[in-house]
N, C-alpha and C positions, 0 to 999 in steps of 0.2 A: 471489673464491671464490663458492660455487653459495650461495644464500640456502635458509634453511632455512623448511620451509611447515609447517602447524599444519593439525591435523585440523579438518574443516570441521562436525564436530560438540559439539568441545569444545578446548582451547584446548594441547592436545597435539601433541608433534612429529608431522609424519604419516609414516608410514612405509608406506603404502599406497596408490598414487595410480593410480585409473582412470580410462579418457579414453572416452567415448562421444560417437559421429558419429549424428545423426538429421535427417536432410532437409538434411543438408549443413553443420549448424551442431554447433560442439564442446561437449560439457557434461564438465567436467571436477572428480572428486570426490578429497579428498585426506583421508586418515582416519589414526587412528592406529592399532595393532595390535588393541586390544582395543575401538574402535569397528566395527573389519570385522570382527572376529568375532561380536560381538551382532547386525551387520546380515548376516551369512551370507556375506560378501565372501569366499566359499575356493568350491574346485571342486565336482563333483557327490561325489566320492572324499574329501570333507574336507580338502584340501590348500592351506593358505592360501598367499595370495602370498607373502606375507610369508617364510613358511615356506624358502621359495627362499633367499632374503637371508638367513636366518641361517645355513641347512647353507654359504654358501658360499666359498670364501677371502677374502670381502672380511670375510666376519663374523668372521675370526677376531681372536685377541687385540690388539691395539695392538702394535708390534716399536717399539723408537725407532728413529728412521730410516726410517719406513713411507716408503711411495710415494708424491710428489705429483707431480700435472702441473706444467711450468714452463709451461707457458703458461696457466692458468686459474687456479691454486693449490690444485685438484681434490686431495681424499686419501683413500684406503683407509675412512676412518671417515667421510667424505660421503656415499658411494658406498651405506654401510651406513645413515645415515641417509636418505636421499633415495632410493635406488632406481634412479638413474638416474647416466650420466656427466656432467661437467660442458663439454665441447668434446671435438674430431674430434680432436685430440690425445691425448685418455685413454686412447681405445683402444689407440695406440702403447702407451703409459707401463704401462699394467694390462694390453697382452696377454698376458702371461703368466699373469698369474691369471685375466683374463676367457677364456683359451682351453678349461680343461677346462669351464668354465660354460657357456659355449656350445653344446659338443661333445656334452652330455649334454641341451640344451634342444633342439637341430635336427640334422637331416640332415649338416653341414657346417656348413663356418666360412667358406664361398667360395658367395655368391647366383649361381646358373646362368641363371638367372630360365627362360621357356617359349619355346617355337619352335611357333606354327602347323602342325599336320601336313605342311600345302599347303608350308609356304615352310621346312620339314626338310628335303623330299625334293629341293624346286630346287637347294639350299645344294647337296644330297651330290652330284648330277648337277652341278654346277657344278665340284666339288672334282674328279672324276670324272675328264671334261671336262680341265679343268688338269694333272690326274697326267699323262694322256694325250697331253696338247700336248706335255708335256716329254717323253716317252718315245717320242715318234715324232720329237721334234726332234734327240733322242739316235742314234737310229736313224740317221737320215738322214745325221747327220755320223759314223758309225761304218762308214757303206756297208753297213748290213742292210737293202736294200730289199724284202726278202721280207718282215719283219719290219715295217718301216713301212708297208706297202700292209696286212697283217694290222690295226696298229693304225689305221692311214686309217676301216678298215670297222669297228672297234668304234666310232670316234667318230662315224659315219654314223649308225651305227645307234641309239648313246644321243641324238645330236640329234630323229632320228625319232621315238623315243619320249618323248622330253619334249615335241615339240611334239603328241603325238598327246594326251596326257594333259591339257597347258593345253586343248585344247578340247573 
């Protein structure tokens, strides 16, 4: 089960844990609710961390029978103390409660991550390209050669202008 951490200002559960990166090394601060609010630890809008973790289904009441991981022995009122999951398996176990939590904190629930403008446009010409392989190899076993010689010349042509563009 996840160990429980104490505010690094006084000897309370922390329930508020910030991580800062400078010059590549971690400094890691763990506070309890009413230490980050004496030290200002909430947004410019007043909205403490913290704040989060209580509106959210992990904050609610205790059910018997709550939810735990079998593989960590991670549970609902952890999650509320600590802030965080306890292994790659909780997400399984609590997606359903971590799903509308997420949904309301980002874009999605599925990382897209970013594509290079340069190397979006090769992907789509490449995709292009392929459609086209198969639609002219369609052709050609169908005996549309008017049809295939038409698509011959669009793939001429998206070749030409992809290599015109790489230089």
């Amino acid at each position: 089960m996840a160990k429980s951490l104490k505010c690094n200002l006084c000897d309370e559960p922390a329930t508020v844990h910030l991580t800062q990166i400078v010059n590549n090394k971690v400094h890691k601060v763990d506070l309890c609710e009413s230490c980050a609010q004496s030290k200002g630890v909430t947004d410019p809008n007043g909205f403490s961390l913290a704040d989060l973790l209580v509106k959210s289904p992990f904050a609610r009441e205790q059910i018997p029978g709550q939810l735990q991981c079998s593989t960590c022995g991670f549970k609902q009122s952890d999650f509320r103390k600590l802030g965080r999951l306890g292994c790659p398996d909780c997400y399984t176990v609590f997606g359903p409660i971590l799903t509308p939590v997420l949904k309301n904190m980002h874009k999605g629930l599925t990382h897209v991550g970013k594509v290079p403008e340069k190397s979006a446009a090769r992907y789509t010409i490449r995709e292009q390209l392929a459609a086209l392989e198969e639609e002219i190899q369609s052709a050609i076993e169908s005996e549309r050669y008017e049809d295939a010689a038409k698509i011959r010349d669009k793939i001429n042509h998206l070749k030409k202008s992809s290599a015109k563009s790489r230089s």
